[in-house]
N, CA and C atoms as an extended XYZ file, in Angstrom:
432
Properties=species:S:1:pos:R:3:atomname:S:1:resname:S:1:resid:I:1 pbc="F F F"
N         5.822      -16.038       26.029 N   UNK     1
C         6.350      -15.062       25.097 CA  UNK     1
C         6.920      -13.895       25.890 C   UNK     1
N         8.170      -13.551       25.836 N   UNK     2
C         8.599      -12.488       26.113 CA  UNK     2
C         7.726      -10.703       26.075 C   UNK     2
N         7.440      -10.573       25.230 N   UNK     3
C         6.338       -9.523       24.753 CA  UNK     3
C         5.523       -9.926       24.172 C   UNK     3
N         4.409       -9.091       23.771 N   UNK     4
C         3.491       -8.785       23.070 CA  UNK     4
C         3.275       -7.959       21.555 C   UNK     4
N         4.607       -7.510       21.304 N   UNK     5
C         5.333       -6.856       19.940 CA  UNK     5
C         5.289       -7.755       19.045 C   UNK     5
N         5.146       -7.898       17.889 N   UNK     6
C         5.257       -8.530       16.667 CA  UNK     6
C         6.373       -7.857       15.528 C   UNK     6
N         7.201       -8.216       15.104 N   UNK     7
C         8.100       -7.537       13.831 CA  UNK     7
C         7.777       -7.685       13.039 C   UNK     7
N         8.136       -7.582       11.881 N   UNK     8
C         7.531       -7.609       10.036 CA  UNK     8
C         9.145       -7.775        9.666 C   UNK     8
N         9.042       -8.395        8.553 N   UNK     9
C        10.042       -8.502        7.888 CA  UNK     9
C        11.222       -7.142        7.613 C   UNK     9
N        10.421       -6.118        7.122 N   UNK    10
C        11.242       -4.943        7.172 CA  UNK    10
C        11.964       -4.204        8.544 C   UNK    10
N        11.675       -4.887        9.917 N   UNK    11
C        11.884       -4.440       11.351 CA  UNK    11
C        13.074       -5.206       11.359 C   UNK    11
N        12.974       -6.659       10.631 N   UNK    12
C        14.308       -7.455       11.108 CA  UNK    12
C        15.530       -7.007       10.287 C   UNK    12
N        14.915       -6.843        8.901 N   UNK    13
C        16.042       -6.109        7.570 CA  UNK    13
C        16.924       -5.029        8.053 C   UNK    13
N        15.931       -4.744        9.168 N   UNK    14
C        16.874       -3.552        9.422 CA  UNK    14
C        17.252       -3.411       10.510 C   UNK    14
N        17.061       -4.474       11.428 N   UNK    15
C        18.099       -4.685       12.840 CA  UNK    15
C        19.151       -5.393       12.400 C   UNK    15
N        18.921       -6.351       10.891 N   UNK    16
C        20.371       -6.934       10.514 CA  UNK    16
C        21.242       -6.378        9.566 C   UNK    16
N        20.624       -5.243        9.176 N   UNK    17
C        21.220       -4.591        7.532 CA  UNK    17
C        21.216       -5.633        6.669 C   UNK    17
N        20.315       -6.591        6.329 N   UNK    18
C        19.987       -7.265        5.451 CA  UNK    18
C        18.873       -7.158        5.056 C   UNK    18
N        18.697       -7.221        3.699 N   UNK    19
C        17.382       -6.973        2.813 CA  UNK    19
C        16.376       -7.797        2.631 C   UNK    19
N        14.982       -7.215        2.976 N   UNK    20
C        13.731       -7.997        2.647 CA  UNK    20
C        13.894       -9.445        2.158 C   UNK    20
N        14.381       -9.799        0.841 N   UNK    21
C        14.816      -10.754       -0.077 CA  UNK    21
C        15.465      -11.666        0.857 C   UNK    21
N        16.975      -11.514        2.097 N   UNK    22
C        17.546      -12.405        2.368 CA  UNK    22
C        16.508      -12.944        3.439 C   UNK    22
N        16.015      -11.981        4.144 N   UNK    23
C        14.880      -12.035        5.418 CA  UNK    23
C        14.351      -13.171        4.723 C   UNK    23
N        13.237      -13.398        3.798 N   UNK    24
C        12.453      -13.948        3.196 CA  UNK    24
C        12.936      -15.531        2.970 C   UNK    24
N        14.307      -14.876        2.314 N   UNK    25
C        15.028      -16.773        1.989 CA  UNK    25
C        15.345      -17.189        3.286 C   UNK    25
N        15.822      -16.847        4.515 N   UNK    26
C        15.066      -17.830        5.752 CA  UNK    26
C        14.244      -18.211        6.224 C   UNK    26
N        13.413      -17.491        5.640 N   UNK    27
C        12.116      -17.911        5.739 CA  UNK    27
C        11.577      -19.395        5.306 C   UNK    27
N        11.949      -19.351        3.790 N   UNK    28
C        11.880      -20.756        2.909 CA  UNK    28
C        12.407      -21.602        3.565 C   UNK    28
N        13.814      -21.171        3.891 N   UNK    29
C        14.453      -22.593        4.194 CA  UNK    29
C        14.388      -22.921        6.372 C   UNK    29
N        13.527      -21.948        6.288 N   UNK    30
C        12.986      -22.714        7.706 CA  UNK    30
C        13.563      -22.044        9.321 C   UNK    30
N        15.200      -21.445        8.768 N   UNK    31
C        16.202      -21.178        9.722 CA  UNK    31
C        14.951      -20.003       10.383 C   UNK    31
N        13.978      -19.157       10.120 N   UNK    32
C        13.381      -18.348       10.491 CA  UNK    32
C        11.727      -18.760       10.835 C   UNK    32
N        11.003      -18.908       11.950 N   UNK    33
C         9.650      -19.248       12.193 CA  UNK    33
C         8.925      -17.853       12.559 C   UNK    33
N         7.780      -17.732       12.241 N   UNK    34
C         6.782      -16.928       12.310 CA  UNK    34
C         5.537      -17.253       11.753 C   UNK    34
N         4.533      -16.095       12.094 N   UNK    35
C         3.253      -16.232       11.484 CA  UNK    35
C         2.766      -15.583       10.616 C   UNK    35
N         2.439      -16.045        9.950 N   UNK    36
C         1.134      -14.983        8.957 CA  UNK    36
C        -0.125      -14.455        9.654 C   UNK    36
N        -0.240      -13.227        9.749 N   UNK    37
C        -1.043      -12.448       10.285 CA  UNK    37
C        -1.846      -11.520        9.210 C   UNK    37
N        -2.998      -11.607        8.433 N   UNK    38
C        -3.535      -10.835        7.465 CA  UNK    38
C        -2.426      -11.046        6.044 C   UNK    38
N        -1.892      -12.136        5.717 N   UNK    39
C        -1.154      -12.455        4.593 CA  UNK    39
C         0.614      -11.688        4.949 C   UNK    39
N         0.479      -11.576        5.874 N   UNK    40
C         1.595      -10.513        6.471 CA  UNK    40
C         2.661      -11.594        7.528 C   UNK    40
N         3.703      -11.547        7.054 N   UNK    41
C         4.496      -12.511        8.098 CA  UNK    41
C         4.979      -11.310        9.479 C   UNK    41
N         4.837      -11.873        9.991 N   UNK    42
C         4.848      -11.263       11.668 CA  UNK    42
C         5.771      -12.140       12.716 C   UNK    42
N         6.833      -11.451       13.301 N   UNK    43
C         7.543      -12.386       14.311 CA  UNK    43
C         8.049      -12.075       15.799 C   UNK    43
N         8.010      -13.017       16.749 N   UNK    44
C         7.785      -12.658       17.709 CA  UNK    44
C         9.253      -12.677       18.748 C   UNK    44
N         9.382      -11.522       19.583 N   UNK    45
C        10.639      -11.644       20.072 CA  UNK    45
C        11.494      -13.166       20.600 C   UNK    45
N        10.747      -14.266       20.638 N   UNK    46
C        11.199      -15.780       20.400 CA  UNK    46
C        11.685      -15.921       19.163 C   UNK    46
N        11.148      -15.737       18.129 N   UNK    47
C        11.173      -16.469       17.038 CA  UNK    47
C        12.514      -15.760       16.901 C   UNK    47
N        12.612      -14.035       16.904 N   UNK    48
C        13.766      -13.096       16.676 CA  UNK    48
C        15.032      -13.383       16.991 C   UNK    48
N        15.096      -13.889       18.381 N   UNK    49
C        15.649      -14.368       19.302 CA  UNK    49
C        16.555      -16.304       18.875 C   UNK    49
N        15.550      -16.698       18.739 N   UNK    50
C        16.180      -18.201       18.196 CA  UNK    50
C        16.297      -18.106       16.901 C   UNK    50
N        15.764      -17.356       15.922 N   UNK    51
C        16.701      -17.069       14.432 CA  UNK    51
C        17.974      -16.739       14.858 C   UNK    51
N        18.315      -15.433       15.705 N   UNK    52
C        19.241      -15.039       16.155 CA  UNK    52
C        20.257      -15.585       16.641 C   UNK    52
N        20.205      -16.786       17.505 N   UNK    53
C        20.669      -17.923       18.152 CA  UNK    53
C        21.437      -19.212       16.854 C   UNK    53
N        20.590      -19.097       15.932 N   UNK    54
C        20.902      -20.068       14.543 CA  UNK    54
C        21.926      -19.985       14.236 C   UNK    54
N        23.149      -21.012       14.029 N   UNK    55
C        24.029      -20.933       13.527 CA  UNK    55
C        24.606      -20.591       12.018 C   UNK    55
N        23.587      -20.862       11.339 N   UNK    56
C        23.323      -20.487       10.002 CA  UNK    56
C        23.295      -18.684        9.813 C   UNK    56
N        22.898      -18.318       10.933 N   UNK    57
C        22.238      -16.797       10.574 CA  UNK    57
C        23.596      -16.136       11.261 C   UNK    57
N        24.333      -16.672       12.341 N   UNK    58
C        25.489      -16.095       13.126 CA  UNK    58
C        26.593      -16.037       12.304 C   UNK    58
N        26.750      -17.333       11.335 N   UNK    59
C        28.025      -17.323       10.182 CA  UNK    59
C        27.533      -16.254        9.412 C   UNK    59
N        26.428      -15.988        8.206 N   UNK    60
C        25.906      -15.225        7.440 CA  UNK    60
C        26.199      -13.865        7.791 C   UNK    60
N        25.343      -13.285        8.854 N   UNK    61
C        25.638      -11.965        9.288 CA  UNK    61
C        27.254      -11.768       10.185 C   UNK    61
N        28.104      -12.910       10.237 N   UNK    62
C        29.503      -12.566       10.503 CA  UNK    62
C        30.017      -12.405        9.429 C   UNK    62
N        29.807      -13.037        8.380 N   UNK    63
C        30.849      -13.028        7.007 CA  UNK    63
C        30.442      -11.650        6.631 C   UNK    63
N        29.242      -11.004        6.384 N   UNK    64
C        28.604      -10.294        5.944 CA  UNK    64
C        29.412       -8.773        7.006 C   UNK    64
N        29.135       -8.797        8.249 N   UNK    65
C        30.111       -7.770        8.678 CA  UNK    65
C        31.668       -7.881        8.279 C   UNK    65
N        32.144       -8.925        8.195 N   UNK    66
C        33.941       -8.594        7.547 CA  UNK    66
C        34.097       -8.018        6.235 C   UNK    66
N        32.647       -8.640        5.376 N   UNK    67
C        33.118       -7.991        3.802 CA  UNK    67
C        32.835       -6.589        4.368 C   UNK    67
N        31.634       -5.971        5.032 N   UNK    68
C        31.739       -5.169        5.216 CA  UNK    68
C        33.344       -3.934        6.027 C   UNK    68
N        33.597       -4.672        6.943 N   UNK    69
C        34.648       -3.907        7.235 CA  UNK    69
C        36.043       -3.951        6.459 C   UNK    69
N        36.158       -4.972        5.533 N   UNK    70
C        36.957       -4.957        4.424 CA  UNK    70
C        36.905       -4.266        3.234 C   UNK    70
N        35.610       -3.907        2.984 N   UNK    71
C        35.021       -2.919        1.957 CA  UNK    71
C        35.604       -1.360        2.556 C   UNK    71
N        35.210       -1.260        4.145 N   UNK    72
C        35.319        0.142        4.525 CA  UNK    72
C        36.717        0.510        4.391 C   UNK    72
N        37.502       -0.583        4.955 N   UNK    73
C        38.582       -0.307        5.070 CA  UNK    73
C        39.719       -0.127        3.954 C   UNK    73
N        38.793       -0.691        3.091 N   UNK    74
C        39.978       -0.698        1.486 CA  UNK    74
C        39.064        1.117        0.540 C   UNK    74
N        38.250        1.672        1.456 N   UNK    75
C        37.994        2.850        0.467 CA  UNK    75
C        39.035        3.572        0.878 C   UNK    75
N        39.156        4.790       -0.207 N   UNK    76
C        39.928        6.024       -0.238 CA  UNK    76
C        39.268        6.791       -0.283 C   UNK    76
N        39.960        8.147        0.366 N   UNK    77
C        39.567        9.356        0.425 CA  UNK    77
C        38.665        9.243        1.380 C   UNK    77
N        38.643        8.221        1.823 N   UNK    78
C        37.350        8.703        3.328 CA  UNK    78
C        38.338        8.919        4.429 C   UNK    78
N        37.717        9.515        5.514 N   UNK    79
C        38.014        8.985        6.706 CA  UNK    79
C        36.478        8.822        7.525 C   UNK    79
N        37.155        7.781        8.377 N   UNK    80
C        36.031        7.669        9.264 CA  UNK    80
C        35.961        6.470       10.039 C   UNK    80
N        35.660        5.653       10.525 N   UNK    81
C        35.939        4.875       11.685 CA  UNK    81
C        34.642        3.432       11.700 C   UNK    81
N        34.707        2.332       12.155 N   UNK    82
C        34.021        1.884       12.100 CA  UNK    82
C        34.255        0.662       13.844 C   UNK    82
N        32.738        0.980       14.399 N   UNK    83
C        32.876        0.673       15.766 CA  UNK    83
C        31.365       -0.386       16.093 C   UNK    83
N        32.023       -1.119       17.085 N   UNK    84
C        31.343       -2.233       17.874 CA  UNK    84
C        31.037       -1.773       19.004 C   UNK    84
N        29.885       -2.047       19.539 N   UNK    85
C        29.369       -1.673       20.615 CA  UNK    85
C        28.497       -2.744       21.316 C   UNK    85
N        29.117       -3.176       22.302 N   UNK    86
C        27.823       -3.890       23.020 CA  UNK    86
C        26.970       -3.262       24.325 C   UNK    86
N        25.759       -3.488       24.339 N   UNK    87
C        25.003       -2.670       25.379 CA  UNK    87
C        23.602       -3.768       25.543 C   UNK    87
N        23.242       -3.132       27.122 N   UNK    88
C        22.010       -4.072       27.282 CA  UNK    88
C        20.731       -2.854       26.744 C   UNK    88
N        20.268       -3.702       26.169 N   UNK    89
C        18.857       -2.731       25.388 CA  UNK    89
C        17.129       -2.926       26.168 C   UNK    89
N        16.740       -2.316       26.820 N   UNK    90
C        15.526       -3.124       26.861 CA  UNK    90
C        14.609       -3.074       25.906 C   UNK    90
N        14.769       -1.967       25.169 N   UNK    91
C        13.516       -1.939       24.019 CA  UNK    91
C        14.186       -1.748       22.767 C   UNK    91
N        14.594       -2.564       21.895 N   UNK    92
C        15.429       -2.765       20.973 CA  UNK    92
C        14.464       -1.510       19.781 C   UNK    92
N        12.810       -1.873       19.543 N   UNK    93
C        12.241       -0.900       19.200 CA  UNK    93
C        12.934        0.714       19.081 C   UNK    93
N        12.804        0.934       20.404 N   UNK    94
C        12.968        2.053       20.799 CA  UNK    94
C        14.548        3.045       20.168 C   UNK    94
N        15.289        1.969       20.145 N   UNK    95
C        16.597        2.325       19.522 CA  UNK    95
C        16.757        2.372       17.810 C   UNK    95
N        15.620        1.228       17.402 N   UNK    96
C        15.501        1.734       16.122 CA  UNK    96
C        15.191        2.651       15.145 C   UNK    96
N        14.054        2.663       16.414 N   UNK    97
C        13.386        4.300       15.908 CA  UNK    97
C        14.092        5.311       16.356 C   UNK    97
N        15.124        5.402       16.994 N   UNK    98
C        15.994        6.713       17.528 CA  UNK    98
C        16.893        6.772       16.346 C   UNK    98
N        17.518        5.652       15.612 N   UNK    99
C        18.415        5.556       14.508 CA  UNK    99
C        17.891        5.963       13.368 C   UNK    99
N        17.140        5.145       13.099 N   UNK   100
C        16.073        5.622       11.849 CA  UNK   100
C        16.245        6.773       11.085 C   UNK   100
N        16.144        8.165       11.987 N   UNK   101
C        16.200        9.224       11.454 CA  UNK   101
C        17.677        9.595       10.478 C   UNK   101
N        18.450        8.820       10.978 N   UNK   102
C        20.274        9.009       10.866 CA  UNK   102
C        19.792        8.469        8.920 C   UNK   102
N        19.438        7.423        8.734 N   UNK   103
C        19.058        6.971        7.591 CA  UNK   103
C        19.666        8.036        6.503 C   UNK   103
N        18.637        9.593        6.857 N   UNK   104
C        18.785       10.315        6.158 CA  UNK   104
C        19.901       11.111        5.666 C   UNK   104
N        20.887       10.803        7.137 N   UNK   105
C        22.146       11.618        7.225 CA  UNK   105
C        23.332       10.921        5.916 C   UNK   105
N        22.972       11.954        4.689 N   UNK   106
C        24.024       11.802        3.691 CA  UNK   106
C        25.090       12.434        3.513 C   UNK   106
N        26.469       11.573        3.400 N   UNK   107
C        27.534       12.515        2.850 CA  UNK   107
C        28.452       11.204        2.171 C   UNK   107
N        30.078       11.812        2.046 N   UNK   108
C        30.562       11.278        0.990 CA  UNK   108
C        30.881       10.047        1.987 C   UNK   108
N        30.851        8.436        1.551 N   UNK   109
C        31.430        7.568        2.661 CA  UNK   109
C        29.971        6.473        2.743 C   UNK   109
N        30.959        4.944        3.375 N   UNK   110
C        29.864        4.421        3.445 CA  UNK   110
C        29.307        4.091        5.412 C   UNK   110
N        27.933        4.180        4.927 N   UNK   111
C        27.398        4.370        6.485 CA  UNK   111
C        26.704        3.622        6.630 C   UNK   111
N        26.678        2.565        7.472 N   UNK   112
C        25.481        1.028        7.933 CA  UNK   112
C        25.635        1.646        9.618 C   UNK   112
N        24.310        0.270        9.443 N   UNK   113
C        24.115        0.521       11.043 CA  UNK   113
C        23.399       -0.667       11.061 C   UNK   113
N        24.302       -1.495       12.098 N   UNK   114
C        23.594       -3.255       12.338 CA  UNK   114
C        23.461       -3.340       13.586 C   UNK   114
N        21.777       -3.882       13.720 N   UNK   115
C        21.411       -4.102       15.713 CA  UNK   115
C        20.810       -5.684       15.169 C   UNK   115
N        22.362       -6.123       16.639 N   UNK   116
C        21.647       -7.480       16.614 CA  UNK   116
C        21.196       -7.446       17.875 C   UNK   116
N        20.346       -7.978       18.391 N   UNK   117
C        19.406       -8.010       19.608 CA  UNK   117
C        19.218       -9.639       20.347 C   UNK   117
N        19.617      -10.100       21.334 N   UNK   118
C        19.766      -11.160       21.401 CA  UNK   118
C        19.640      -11.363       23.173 C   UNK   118
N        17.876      -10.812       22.990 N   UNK   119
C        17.402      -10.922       24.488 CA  UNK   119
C        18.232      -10.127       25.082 C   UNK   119
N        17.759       -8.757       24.538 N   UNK   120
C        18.122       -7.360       25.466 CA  UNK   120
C        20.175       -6.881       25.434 C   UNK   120
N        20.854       -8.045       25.501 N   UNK   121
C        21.732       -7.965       25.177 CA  UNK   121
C        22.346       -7.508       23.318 C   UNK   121
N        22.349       -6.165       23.199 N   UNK   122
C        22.494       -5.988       22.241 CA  UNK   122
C        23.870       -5.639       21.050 C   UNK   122
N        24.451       -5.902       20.171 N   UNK   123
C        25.414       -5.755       19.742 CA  UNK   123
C        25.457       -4.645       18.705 C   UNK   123
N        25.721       -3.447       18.346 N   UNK   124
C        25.373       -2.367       17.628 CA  UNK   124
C        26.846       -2.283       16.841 C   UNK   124
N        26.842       -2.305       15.204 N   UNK   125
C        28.197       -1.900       14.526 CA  UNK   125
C        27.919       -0.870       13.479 C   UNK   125
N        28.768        0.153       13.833 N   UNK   126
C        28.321        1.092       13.186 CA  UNK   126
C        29.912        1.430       12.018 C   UNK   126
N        29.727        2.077       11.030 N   UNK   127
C        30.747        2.121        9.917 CA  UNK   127
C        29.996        3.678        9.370 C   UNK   127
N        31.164        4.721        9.512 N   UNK   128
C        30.865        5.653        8.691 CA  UNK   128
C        31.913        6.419        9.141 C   UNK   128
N        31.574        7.803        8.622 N   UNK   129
C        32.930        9.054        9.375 CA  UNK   129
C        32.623        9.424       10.916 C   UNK   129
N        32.966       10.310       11.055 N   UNK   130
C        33.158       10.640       12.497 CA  UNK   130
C        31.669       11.261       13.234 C   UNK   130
N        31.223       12.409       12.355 N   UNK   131
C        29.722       13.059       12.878 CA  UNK   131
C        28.815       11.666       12.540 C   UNK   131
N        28.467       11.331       11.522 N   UNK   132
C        27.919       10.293       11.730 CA  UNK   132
C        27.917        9.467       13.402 C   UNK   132
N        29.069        8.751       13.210 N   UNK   133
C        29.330        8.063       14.245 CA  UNK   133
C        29.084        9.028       15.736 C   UNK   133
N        29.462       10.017       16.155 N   UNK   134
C        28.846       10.730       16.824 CA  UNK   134
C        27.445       10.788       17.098 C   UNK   134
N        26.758       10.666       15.819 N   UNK   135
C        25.394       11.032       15.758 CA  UNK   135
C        24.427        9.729       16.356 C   UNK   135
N        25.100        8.701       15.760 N   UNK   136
C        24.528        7.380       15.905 CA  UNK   136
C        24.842        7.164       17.840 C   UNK   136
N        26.180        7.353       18.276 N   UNK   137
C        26.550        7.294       19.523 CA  UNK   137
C        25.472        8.221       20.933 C   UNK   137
N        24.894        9.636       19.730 N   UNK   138
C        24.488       10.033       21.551 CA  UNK   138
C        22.945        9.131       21.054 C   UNK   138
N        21.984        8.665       20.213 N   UNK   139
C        20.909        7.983       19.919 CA  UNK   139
C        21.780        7.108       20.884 C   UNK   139
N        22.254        5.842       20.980 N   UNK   140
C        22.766        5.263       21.478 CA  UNK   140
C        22.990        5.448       22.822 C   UNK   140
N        23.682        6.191       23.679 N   UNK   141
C        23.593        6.834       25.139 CA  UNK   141
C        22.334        7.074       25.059 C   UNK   141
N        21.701        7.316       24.553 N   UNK   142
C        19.945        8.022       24.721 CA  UNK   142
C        19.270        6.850       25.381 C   UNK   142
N        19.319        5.736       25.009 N   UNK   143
C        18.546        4.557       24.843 CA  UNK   143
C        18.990        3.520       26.655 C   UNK   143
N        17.677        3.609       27.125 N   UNK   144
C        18.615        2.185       28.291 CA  UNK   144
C        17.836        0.945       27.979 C   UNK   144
C-alpha cells in the first residue's frame, strides 16, 4: 500500500466534484473497491488510484468537465476564466484542505474545483472569475 491514509466517500466527491450519490453508484457497479470500516466505506490510495485509472471513470469525469466548460463558457455577464493545471502533488490531502476554505468564497459566477490525483501526479481544473482563480492558484503554489 502506498500509505496508510484511508478516504471516505465525501474525500473522493470532492477530489472529483462529483457527488456522494455518483461516488456510491461505483461503488454498486464495482468500477470502485474499498472497505467497510465501522459500516463506513473507506478507500485506500490503490483503490483511489485504480478507480482513477478505470476507463469508465476517465470517460465520466471527461464528459462531465466539457459540459462543464460548455456551461461556463455559454454564461453571460460573467467574466472569468477557466484553467488546467498539472502538478506533481505529494500529499493530495494537504491541497484539499488548503482549497477547502475557497468553498466559501461566494460571488456572482460559477466556481468548481476538480483534483484528480493519479499517484502524486496531479491534474487540478479550476472554473471561476479571476480573484477566485488567483485565490485557488497561490493554495496551489503553496502545496509541493
Amino acid at each position: 500500500m502506498l500509505e496508510d491514509k484511508l478516504y471516505t466517500i465525501k474525500e473522493i466527491a470532492k477530489m472529483t466534484n462529483l457527488t456522494d450519490r455518483t461516488i456510491r453508484n461505483y461503488l454498486v457497479n464495482d468500477s470502485l473497491k474499498g472497505i467497510k470500516v465501522g459500516g463506513q466505506w473507506r478507500f485506500s490510495k490503490d483503490d483511489i488510484k485504480k478507480f482513477f485509472n478505470d476507463s469508465k471513470f476517465e470517460h465520466d469525469i471527461k464528459n462531465k468537465l466539457e459540459k462543464d466548460m460548455i456551461d461556463f463558457y455559454h454564461q453571460t455577464g460573467v467574466t472569468g476564466a477557466c484553467i488546467v493545471i498539472k502538478k506533481v502533488v505529494k500529499d493530495v490531502k494537504e491541497l484539499m484542505n488548503g482549497l477547502h476554505p475557497l468553498k466559501e468564497y461566494k460571488e456572482k459566477g460559477n466556481r468548481t474545483v476538480t483534483v484528480i490525483d493519479n499517484d502524486g501526479n496531479t491534474t487540478i481544473t479550476i472554473f471561476g472569475n479571476f480573484d477566485y482563480i488567483a485565490k485557488v492558484l497561490e493554495v496551489v503554489q503553496g502545496i509541493s
